[in-house]
Backbone bond lengths (Angstrom), bond angles and torsions (degrees), N, CA, C in turn:
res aa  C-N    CA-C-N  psi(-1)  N-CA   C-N-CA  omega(-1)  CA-C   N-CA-C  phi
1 X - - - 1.436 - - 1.531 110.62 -
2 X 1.214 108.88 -42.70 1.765 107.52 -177.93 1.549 110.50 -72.85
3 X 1.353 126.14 -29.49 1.661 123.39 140.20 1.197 123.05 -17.64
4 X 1.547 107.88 -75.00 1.490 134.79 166.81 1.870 103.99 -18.78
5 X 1.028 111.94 -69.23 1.596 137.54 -150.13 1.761 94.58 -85.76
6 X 1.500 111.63 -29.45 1.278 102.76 -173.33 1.311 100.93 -88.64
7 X 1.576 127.75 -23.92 1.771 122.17 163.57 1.239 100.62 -53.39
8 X 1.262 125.85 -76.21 1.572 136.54 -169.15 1.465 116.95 -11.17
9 X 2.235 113.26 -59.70 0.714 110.35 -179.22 1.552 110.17 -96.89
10 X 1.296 146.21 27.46 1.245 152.10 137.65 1.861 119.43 -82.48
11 X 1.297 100.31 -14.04 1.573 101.54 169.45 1.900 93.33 -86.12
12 X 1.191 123.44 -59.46 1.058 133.15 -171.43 1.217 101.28 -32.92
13 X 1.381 137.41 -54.57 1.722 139.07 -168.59 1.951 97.92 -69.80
14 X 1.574 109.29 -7.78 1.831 93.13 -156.96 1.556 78.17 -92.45
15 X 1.794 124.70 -29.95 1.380 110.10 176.91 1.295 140.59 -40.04
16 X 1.439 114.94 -42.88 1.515 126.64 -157.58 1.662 116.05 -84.23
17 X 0.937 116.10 114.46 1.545 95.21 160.92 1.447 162.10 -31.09
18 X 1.124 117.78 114.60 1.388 113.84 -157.29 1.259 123.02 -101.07
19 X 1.363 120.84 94.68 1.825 111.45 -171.38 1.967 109.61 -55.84
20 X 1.567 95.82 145.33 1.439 105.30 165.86 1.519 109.82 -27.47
21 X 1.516 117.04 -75.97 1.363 109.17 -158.49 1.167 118.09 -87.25
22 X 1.085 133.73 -2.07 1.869 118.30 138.82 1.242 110.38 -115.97
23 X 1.312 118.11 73.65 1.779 115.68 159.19 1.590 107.32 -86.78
24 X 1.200 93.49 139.34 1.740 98.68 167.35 1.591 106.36 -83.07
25 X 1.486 108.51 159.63 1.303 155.62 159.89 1.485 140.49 -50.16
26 X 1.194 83.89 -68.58 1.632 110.09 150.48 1.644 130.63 -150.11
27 X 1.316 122.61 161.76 1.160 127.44 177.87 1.760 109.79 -45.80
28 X 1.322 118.29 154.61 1.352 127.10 136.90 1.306 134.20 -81.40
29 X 1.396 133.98 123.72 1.551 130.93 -140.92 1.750 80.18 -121.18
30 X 1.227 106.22 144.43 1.817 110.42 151.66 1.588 99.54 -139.78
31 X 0.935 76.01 143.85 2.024 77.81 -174.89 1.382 105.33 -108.75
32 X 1.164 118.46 -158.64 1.848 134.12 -174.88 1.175 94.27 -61.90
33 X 1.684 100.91 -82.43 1.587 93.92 -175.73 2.034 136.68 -40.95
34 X 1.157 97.19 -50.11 1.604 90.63 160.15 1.448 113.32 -33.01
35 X 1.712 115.43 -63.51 1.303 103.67 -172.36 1.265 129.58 -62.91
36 X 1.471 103.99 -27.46 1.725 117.86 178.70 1.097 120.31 -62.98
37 X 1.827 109.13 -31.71 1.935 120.97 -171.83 1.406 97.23 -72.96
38 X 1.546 126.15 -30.86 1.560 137.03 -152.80 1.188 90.50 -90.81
39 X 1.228 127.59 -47.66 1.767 120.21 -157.95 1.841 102.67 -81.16
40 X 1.446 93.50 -24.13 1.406 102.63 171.59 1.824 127.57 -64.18
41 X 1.103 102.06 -38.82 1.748 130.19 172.73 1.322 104.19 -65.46
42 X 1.238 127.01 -68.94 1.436 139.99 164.77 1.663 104.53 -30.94
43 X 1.346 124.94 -73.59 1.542 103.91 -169.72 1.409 107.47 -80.28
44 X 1.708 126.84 -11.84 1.807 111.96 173.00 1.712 98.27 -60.23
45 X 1.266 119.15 -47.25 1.628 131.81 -174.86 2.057 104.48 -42.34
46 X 1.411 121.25 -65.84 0.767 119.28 165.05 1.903 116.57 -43.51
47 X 0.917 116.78 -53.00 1.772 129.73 -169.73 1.449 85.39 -52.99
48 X 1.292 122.64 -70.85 1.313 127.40 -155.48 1.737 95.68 -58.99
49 X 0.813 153.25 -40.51 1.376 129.19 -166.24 2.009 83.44 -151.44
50 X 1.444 106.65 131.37 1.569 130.72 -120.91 2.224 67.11 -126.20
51 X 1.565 114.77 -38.34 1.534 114.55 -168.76 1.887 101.66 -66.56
52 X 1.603 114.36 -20.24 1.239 122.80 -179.71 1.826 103.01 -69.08
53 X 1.971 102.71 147.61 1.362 108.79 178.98 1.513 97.05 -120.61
54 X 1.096 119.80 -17.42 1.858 116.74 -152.56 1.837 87.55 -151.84
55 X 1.360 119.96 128.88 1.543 130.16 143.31 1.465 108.76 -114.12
56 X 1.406 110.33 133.45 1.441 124.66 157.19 1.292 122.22 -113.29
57 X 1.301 130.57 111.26 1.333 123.57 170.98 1.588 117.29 -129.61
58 X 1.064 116.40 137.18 1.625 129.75 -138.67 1.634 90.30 -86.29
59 X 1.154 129.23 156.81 1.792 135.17 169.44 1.318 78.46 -93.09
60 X 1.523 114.83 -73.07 1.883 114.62 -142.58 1.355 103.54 -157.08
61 X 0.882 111.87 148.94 1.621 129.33 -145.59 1.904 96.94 -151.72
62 X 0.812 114.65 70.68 1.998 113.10 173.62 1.319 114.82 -94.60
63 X 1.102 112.05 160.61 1.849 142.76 -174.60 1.929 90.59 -98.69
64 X 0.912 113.37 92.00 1.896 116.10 154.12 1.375 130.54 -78.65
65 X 1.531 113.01 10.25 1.212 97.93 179.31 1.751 82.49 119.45
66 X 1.220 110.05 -140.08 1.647 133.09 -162.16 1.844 100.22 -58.02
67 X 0.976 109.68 -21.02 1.906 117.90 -159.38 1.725 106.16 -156.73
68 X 1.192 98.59 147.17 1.301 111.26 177.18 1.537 109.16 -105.20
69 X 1.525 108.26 143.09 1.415 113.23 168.16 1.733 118.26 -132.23
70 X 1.233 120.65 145.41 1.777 128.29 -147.02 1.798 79.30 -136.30
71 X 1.503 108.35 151.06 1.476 131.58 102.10 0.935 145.37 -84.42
72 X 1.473 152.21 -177.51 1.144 164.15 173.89 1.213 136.88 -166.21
73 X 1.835 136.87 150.72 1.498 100.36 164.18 1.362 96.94 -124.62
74 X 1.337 120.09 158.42 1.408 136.14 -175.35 1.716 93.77 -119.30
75 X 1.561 91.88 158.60 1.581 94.90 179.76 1.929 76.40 -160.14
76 X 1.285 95.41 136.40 2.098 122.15 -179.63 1.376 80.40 -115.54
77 X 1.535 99.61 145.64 1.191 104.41 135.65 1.560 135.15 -120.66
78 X 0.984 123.48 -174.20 1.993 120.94 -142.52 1.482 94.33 -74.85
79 X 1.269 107.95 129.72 1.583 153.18 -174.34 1.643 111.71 -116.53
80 X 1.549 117.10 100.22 1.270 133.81 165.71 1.766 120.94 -41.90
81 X 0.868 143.97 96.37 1.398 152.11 150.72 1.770 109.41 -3.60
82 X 1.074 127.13 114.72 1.845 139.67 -165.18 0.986 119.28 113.75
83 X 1.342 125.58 -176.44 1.197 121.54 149.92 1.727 109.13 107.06
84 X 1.120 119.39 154.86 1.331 124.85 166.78 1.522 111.20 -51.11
85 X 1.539 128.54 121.16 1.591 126.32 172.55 1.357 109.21 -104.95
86 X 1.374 97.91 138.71 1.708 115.57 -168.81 1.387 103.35 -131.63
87 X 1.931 109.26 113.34 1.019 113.24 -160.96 1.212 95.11 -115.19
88 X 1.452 126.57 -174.53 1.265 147.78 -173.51 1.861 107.19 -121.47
89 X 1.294 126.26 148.82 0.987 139.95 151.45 1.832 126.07 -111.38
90 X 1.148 126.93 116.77 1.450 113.36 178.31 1.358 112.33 -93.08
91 X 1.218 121.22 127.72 1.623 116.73 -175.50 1.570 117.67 -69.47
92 X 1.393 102.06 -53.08 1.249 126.06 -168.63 1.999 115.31 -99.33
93 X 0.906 78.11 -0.38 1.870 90.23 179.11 1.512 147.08 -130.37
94 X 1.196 135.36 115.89 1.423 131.60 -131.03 1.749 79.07 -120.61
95 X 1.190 110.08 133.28 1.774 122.85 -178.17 1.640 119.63 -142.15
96 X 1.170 96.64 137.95 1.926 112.56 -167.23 1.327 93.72 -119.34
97 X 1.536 137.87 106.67 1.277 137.89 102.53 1.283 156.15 -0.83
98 X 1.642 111.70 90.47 1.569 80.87 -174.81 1.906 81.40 -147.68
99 X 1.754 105.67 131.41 1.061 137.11 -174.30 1.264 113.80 -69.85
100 X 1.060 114.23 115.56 2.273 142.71 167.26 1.370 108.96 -46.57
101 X 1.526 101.84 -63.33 1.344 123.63 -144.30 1.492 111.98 165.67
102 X 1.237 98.85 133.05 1.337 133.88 166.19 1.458 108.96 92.64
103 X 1.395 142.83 -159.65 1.295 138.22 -161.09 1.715 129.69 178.09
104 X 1.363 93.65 153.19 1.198 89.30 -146.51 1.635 99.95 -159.38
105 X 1.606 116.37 -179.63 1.518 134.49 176.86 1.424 111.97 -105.07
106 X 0.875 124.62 104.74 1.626 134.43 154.27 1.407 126.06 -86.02
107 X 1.313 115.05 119.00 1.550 119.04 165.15 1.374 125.53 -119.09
108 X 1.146 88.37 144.29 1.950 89.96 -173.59 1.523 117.07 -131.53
109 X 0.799 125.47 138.17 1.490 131.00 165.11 1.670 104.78 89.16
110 X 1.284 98.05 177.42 1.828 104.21 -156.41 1.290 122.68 95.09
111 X 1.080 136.43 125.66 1.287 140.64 157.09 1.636 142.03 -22.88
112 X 1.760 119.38 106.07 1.113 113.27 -177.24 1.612 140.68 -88.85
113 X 1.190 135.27 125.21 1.389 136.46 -151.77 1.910 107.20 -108.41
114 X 1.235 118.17 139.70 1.716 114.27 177.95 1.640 92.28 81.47
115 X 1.245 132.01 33.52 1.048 137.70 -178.84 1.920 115.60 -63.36
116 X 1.344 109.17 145.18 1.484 113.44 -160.06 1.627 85.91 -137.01
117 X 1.528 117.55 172.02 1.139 158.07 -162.93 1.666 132.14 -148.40
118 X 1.348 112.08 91.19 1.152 115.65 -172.59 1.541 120.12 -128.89
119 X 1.569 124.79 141.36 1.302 101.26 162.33 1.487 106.58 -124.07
120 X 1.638 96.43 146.86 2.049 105.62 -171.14 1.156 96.94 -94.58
121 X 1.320 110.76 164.31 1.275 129.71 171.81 1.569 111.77 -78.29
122 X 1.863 114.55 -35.52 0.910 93.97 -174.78 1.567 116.09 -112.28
123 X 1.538 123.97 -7.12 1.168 132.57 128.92 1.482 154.66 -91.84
124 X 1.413 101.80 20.35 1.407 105.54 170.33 1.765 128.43 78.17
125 X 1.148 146.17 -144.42 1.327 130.87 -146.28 1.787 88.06 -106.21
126 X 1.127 123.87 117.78 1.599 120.40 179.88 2.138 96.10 -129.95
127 X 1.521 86.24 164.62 1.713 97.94 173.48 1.674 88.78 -136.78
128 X 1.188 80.71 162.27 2.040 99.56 -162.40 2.001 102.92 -151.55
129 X 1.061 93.05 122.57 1.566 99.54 -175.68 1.384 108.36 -177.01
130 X 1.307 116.82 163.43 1.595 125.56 -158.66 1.571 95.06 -69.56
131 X 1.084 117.79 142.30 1.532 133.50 156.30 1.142 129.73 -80.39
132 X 1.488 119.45 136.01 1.474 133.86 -156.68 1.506 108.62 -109.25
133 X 1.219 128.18 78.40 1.968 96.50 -164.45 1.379 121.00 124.02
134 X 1.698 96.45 -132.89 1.447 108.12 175.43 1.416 111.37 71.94
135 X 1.640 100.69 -170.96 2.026 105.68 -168.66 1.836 65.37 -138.17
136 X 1.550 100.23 145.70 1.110 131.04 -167.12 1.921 98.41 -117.15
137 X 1.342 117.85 144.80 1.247 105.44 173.98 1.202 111.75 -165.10
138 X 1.562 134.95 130.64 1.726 122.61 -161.44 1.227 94.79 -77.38
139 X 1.356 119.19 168.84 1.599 120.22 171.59 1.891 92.83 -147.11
140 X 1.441 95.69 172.05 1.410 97.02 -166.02 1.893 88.99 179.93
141 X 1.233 105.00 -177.69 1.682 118.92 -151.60 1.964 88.92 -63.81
142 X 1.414 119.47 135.95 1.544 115.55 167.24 1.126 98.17 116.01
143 X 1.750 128.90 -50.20 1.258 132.74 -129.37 1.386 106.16 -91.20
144 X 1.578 127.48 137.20 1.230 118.59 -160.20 1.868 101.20 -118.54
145 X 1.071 119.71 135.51 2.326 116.40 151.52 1.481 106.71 -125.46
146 X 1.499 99.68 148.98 0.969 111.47 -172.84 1.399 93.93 -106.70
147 X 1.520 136.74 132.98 1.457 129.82 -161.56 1.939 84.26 -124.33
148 X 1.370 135.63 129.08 1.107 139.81 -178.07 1.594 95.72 -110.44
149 X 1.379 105.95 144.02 1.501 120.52 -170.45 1.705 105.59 -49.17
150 X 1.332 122.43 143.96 1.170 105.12 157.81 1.997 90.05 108.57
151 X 1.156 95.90 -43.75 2.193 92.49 169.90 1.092 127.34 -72.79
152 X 1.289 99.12 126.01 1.769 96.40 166.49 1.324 113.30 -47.70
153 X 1.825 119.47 157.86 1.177 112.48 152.76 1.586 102.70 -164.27
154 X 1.425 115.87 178.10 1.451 122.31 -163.10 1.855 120.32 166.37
155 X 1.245 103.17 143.68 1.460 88.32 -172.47 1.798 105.75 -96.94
156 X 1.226 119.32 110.07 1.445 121.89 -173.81 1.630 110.39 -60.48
157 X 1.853 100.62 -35.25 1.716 93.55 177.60 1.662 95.19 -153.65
158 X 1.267 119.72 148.89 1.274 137.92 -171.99 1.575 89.13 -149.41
159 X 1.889 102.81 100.51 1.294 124.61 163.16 1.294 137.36 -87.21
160 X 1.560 113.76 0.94 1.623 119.74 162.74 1.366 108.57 -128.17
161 X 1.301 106.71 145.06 1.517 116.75 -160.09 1.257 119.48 -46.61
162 X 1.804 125.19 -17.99 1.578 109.89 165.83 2.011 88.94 -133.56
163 X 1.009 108.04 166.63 1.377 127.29 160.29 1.732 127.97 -126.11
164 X 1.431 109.81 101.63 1.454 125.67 -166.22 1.219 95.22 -78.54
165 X 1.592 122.19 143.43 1.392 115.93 147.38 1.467 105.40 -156.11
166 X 1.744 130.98 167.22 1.249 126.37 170.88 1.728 104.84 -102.87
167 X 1.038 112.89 136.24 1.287 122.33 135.45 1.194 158.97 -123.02
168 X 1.422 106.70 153.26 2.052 109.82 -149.64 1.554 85.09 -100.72
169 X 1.157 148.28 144.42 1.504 157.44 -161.02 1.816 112.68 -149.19
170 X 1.599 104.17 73.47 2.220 96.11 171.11 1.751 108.71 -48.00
171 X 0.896 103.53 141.50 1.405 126.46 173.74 1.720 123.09 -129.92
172 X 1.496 94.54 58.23 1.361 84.27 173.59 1.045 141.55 -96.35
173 X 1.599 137.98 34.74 1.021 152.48 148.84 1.873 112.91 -117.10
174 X 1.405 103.26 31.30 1.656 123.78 178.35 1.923 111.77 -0.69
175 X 1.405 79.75 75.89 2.063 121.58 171.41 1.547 97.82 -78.14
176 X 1.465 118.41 -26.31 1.406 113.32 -178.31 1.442 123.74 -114.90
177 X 1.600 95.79 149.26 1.712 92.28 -173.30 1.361 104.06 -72.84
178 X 1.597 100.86 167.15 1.949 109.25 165.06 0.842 104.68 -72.61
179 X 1.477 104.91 164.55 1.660 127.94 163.36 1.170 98.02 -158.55
């Protein structure tokens, strides 16, 4: 399956357009291991400081021409079911999901209230505020969302002690550094 996911995001780079004067050459390859060393970093990151809920750390992050496109792996850790949900919006960034390991509730979309304003360093201009709503959906090892810029999103419950996933991130107004 992580094969699977590693075509996905190597078809993903054959999509985009490539201007004349920076076309690439050849593909960028990440293999298993990349993902395995990354998913690995991600939960020592959590271990090391116990006050952490979420690590993201990017594999690869390239320039295609007109737009940039990234992976990453994120790893949550387990999040109780209630409670006030505090989602994220990405302004500038369109993101595909697809789950490692472990499992959990995702919701997306609906309207956010107590709304904030931030820009990351490593994702760029986002708003963050409690979530109203949304379509709710379990996820678990395989399971893929496609979150389009501009949606809320957030994990309402993460029922095993970490939740792995990769994500592929368009960047077409390239808000993010390379790697």
């Amino acid at each position: 399956m992580r094969r699977l996911m590693l075509t996905l995001g190597m078809t993903m780079l054959t999509w985009c357009p490539i201007t004349d004067a920076e076309a690439q050459t050849e593909g960028t390859y990440i293999t298993t291991a990349d993902v395995d060393a990354t998913e690995a970093a991600t939960l020592a990151r959590l271990r090391e400081d116990t006050s952490r809920t979420i690590s993201d750390i990017m594999i690869r992050h390239v320039d295609v021409g007109d737009q940039q496109l990234g992976v990453a792996v994120v790893q949550r850790t387990k999040r109780a079911a209630g409670g006030p949900l505090r989602g994220i919006i990405h302004v500038k960034l369109d993101e595909i999901y697809y789950v490692l390991s472990g499992e959990g509730t995702m919701v997306s979309g609906g309207p956010i209230t107590e709304m904030s304003e931030t820009n990351s360093a490593l994702l760029g201009p986002m708003q963050a505020g409690l979530m109203q709503g949304g379509t709710a959906q379990q996820m678990g090892p395989g399971d893929m969302v496609i979150v389009p810029k501009g949606v809320a999103h957030s994990w309402s419950e993460i029922t095993t002690d970490t939740i792995s996933y990769l994500i592929f991130r368009t960047d077409p107004e390239k808000v993010m550094e390379l790697k």
